[in-house]
C-alpha distance (Angstrom), angle and dihedral (degrees) to the residues before:
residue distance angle dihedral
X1 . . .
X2 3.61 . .
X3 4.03 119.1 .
X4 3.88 123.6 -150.6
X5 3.38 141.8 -164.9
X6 2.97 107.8 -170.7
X7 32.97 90.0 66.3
X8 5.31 115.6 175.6
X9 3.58 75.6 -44.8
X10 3.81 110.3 -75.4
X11 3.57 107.1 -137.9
X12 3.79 113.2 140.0
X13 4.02 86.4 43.2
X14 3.77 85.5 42.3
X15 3.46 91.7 48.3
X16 3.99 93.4 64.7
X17 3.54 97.6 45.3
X18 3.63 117.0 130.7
X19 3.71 134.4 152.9
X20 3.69 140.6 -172.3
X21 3.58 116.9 -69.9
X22 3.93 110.4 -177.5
X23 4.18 141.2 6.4
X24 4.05 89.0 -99.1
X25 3.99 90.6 49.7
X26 3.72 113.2 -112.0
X27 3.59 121.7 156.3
X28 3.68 137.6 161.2
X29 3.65 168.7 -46.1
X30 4.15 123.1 -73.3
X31 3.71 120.6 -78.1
X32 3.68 109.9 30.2
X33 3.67 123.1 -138.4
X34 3.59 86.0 56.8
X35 4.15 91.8 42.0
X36 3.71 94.2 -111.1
X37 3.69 101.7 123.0
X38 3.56 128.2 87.8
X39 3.98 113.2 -131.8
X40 3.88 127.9 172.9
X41 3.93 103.8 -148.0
X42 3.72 128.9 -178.4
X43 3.82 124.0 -95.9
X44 3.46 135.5 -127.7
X45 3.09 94.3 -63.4
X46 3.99 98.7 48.5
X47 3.70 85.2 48.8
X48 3.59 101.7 53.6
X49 4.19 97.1 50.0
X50 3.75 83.2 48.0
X51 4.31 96.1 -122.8
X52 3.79 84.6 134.7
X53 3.71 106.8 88.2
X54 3.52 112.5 -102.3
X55 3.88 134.8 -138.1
X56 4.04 127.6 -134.2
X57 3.57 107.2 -138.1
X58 3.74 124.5 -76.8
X59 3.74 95.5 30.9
X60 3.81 126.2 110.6
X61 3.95 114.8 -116.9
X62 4.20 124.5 -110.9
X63 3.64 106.5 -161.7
X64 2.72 121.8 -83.5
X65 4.12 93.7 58.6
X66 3.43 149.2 114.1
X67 3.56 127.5 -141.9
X68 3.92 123.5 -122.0
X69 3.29 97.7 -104.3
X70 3.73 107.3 60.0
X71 3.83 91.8 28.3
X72 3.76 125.5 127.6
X73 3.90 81.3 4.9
X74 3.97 92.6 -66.3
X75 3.99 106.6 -141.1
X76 3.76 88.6 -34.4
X77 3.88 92.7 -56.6
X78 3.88 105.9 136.0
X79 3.63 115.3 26.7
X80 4.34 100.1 83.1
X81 3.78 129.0 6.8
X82 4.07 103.6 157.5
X83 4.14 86.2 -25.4
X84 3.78 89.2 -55.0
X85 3.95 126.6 108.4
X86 3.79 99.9 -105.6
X87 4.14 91.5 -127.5
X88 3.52 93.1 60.8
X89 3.55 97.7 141.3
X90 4.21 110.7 -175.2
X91 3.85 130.8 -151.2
X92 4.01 115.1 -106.1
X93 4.21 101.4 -153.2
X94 4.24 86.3 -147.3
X95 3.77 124.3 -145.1
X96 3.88 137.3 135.4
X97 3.26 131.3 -47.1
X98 3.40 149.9 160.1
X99 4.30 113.6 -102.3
X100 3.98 103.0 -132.0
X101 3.87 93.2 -2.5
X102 3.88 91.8 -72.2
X103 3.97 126.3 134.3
X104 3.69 87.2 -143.6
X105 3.53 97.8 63.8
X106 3.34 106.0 51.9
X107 3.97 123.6 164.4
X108 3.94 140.2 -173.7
X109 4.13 113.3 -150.2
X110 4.14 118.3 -176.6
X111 3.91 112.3 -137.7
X112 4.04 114.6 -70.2
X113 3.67 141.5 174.7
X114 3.72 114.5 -115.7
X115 3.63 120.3 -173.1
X116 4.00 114.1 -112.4
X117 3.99 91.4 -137.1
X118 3.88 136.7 47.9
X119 3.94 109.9 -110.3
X120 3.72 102.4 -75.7
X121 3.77 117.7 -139.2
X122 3.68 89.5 -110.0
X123 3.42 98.5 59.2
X124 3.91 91.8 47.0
X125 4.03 84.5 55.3
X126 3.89 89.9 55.3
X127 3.63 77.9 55.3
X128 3.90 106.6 48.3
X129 4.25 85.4 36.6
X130 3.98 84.6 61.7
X131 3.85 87.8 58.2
X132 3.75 100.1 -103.7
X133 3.72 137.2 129.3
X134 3.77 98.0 60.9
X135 3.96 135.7 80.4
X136 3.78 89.4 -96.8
X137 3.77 93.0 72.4
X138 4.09 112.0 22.8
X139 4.18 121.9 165.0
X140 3.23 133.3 -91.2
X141 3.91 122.2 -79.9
X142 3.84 97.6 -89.9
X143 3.43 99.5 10.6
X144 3.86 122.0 156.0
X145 3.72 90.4 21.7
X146 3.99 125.6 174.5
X147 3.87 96.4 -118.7
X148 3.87 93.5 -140.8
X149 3.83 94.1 39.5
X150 4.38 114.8 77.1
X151 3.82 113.2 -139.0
X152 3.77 94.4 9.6
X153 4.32 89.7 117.3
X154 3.40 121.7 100.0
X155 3.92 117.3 -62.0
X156 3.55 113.2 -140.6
X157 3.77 86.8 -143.8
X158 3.87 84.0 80.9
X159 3.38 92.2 58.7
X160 4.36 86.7 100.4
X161 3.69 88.0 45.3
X162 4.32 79.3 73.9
X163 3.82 121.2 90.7
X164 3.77 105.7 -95.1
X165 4.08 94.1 -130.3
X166 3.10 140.2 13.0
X167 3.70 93.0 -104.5
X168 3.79 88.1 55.7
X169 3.54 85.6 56.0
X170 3.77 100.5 54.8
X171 3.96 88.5 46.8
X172 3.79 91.3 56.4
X173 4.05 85.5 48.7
X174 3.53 88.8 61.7
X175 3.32 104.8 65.6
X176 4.11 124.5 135.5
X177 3.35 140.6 -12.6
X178 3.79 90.7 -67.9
X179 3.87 97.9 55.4
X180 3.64 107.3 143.8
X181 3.80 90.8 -172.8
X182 3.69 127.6 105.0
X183 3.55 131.4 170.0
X184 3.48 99.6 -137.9
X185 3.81 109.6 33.6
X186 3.84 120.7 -108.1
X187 3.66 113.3 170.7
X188 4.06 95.8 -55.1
X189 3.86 107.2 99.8
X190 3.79 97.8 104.9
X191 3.91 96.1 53.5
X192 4.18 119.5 97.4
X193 3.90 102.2 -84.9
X194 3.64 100.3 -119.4
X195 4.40 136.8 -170.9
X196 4.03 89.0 51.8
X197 4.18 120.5 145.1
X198 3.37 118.4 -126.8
X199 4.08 88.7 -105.6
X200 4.01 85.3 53.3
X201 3.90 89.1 62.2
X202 3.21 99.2 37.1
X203 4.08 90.7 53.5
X204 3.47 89.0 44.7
X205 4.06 104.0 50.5
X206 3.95 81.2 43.8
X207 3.86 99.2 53.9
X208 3.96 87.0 42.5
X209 3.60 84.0 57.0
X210 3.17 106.6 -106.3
X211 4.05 142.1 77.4
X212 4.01 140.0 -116.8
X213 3.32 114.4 -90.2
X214 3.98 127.6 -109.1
X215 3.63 117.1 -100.0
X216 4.33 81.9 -119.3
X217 3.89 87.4 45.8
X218 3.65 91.9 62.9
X219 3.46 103.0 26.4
X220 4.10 83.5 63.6
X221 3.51 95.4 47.5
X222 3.77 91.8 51.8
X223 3.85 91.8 43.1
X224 4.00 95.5 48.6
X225 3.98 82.1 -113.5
X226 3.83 107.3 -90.9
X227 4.22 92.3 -0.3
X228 3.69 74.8 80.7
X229 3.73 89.9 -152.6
X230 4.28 113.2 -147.5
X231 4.38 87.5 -147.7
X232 3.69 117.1 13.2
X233 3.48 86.9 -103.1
X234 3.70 107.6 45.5
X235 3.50 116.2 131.8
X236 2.64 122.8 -163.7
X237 3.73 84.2 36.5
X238 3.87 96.9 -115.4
X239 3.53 95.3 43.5
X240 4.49 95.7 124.6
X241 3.89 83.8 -165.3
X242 4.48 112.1 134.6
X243 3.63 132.5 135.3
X244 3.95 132.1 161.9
X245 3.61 89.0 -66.6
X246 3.89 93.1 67.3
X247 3.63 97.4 39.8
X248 3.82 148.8 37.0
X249 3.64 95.7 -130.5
X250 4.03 152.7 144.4
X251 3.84 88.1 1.6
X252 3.65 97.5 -76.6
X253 4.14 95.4 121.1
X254 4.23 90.3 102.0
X255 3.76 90.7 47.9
X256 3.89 100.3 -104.6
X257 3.37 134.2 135.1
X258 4.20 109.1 -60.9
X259 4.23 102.2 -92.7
X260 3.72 91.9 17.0
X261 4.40 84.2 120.3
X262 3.54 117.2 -166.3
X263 4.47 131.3 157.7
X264 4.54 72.9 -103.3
X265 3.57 91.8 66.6
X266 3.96 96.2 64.3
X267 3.75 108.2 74.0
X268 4.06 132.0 -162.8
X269 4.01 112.9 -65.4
X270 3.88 112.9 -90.4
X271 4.27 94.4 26.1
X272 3.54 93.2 136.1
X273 3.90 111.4 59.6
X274 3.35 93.6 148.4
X275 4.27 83.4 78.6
X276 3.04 96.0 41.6
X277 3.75 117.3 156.4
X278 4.81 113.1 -105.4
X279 3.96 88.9 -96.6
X280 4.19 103.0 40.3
X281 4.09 99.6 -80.8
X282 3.66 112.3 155.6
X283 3.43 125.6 -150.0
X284 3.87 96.7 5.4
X285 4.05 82.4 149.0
X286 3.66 119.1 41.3
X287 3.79 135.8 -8.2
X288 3.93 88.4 71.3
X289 3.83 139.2 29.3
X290 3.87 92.7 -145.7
X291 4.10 123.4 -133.1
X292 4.09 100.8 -132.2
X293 4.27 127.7 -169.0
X294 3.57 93.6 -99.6
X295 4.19 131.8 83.3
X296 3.57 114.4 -129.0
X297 3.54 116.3 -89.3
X298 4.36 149.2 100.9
X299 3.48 113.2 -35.5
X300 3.94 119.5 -91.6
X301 3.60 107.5 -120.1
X302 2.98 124.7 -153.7
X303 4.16 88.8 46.7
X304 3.80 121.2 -177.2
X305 3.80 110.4 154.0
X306 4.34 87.5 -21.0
X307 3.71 142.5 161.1
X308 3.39 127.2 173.8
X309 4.18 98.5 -119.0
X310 3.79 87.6 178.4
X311 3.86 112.3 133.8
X312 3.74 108.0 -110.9
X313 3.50 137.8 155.9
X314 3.45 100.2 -118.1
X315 4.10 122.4 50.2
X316 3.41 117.7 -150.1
X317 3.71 127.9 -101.9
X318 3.80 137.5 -171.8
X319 3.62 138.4 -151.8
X320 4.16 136.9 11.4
X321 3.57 133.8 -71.3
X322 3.61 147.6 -129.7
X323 3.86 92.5 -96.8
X324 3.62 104.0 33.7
X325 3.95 113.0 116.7
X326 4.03 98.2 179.2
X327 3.76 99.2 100.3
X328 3.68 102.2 -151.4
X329 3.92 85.0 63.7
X330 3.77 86.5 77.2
X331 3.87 98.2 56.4
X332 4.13 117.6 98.6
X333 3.98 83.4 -113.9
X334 4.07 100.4 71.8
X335 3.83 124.7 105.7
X336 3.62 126.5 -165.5
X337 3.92 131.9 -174.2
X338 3.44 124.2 -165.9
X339 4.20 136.8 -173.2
X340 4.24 97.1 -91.8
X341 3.49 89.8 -128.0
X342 4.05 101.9 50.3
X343 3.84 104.7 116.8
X344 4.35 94.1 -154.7
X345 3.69 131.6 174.1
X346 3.28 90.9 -139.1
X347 3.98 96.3 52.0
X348 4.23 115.2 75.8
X349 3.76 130.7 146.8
X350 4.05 152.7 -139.3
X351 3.61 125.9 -143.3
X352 4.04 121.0 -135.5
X353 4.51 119.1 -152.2
C-alpha cells in the first residue's frame, strides 16, 4: 500500500434526507439531500428506544429517522460513541473551495450531511445480521447514488466485487493485526470497522441510507471549506500544531512506544474531540484512512457537485490512520488511492446524506 501526499437515481427521496445531528436534536438547513431543510430529530435517547421512525434498508431517511444500522439499538451500535449517539450525522453549509489549498483545484459542493463518526463495528454488524455484504443479497441498481451526480448509484457490475458467502465475508473481516471485527462480539463494537472493500462501504452507506462521500465533500469538511484548515482542527487555520491528543496515530493510542502497533493502539471512534474537524467531524485525521465516491485520479476541474466516476485502479481515499507515522499524512491536504478490492486495517469509512 503506497501512501501519498501529494440505487434509478434517488433524488426526490434523496432530497429529504436528513438525520440526527447531535444528543439535544438539532439538524439542518431546508431541502434535504442538499442539507437545506431544517429537521428536529430525536436524541440519543429517542434513538435508542426506537420512537424515531425507522428506515428498512436501502431507503433514504425523512426526518425524523434512523438508519438501519443503529436502529432498535442494533447489537449495541448507537446508543454511546464518546457520549454521542454514533449516527450523528452533521450538516456541511457547502461552498467553494480550494482541494489541498491550491487555486488550481478548485471545487463547488451543495450542503450535505456527513456522519460525525467512522462506521463503528456495531453498526456494520446490524448490517451483516440483516444478511448483507455477500453475493446473496447485493443493492439495488443505483443504489447509494450522489443525487446531483448521474451514474454515481450502485452498478450491478460490482455485484462480483462482494464476498461470495457469508463465510467469505467474515474471513475478509479478519484481516491484520488491527482487525476490529469479531464474530461474536467482545467489547469491540464502538471501534472504526476496519478490512472492508470499497464495494463493502459503498453497500453499507447505501443500505444505511445514505452514500460515500465525494473526495471534494470530505476534503471541505476537513478543510473548514474555504478556511482551508492545515489539521482539522487548526485554528487559526495555519496553526501546524497536533500531538496524540488530536489524532489516532503512529500507534501511540495505548501509550507505547510510537510504531510499537498492537489491536490496543486503535481506540473507540470519536476519542479525540479535541481535533475535531470546524463543524463536529471526528476523526477526520487518524483512526481511519476513509474509502470516498470517487476513483483515484487528477482532479476534475471545473468541479460543481463532481466525482471522478472514471474506472481506475486505484479509488481514492482521504485522511491518516491509526498506524501511520509520516506526519504530513495527518494534514487535510493528503490523498490516498488504494486497489478497490484491498480489505486493510488501516482503511475504514463514513457515509455522507
Amino acid at each position: 500500500m503506497q501512501r501519498r501526499l501529494t440505487f434509478a437515481v434517488l433524488t426526490a427521496a434523496v432530497a429529504a434526507c436528513s438525520l440526527f445531528t447531535d444528543l439535544n436534536g438539532l439538524a439542518g438547513g431546508d431541502g434535504a439531500g442538499d442539507a437545506t431543510a431544517t429537521a428536529e430529530t430525536g436524541g440519543a435517547d429517542d434513538a435508542a428506544d426506537g420512537s424515531a421512525v425507522e428506515t428498512s434498508g436501502f431507503v433514504p431517511c425523512e426526518p425524523p429517522c434512523l438508519p438501519p444500522s443503529c436502529a432498535n439499538g442494533a447489537a449495541g451500535a448507537g446508543t454511546d460513541c464518546n457520549g454521542a449517539f454514533c449516527c450523528t450525522s452533521l450538516e456541511v453549509p457547502g461552498g467553494t473551495f480550494d482541494r489541498i489549498d491550491d487555486a488550481g483545484a478548485e471545487a463547488t459542493v451543495s450542503a450535505f450531511f456527513l456522519d460525525k463518526f467512522e462506521v463503528t463495528v456495531g453498526r456494520f454488524r446490524a448490517f451483516v445480521d440483516a444478511g448483507l455484504g455477500t453475493q446473496a443479497m447485493v443493492p439495488p441498481a443505483d443504489a447509494g447514488a450522489h443525487p446531483r451526480i448521474p451514474g454515481s448509484g450502485w452498478n450491478p457490475n460490482w455485484n462480483a466485487r462482494l464476498p461470495t458467502t457469508g463465510a467469505a465475508l467474515r474471513a475478509m473481516l479478519a484481516c491484520g493485526t488491527g482487525a476490529t471485527w469479531r464474530d461474536t462480539p467482545t467489547g469491540e463494537e464502538r471501534l472504526p470497522m476496519a478490512c472492508t472493500t470499497w464495494a463493502l462501504a459503498f453497500a453499507f452507506c447505501a443500505w444505511d441510507g445514505g452514500r460515500l462521500p465525494t473526495e471534494a465533500e470530505w476534503n471541505f469538511a476537513a478543510a473548514g471549506g474555504s478556511i482551508e484548515r492545515y489539521y482539522p482542527w487548526s485554528d487559526p487555520p495555519s496553526s501546524t500544531t497536533y500531538d496524540p491528543t488530536y489524532a489516532v496515530y503512529n500507534c501511540t493510542a495505548d501509550g507505547s512506544d510510537a510504531g510499537d502497533c498492537s489491536a490496543a493502539d486503535l481506540p473507540p471512534v470519536g476519542s479525540r474531540p479535541k481535533g475535531d474537524g470546524l463543524w463536529g467531524h471526528s476523526d477526520l485525521s487518524g483512526s481511519m484512512i476513509e474509502r470516498l465516491l470517487d476513483y483515484d485520479g487528477a482532479y476534475q476541474v471545473p468541479c460543481i457537485d463532481c466525482a471522478n466516476l472514471v474506472p481506475a485502479v486505484q479509488t481514492a481515499e482521504r485522511g491518516s490512520c491509526w498506524k501511520c507515522s509520516f506526519l504530513p499524512n495527518l494534514t487535510t491536504r493528503n490523498r490516498d488511492g488504494d486497489p478497490p478490492d484491498l480489505a486493510s486495517d488501516e482503511i475504514g469509512f463514513r457515509c455522507a446524506r
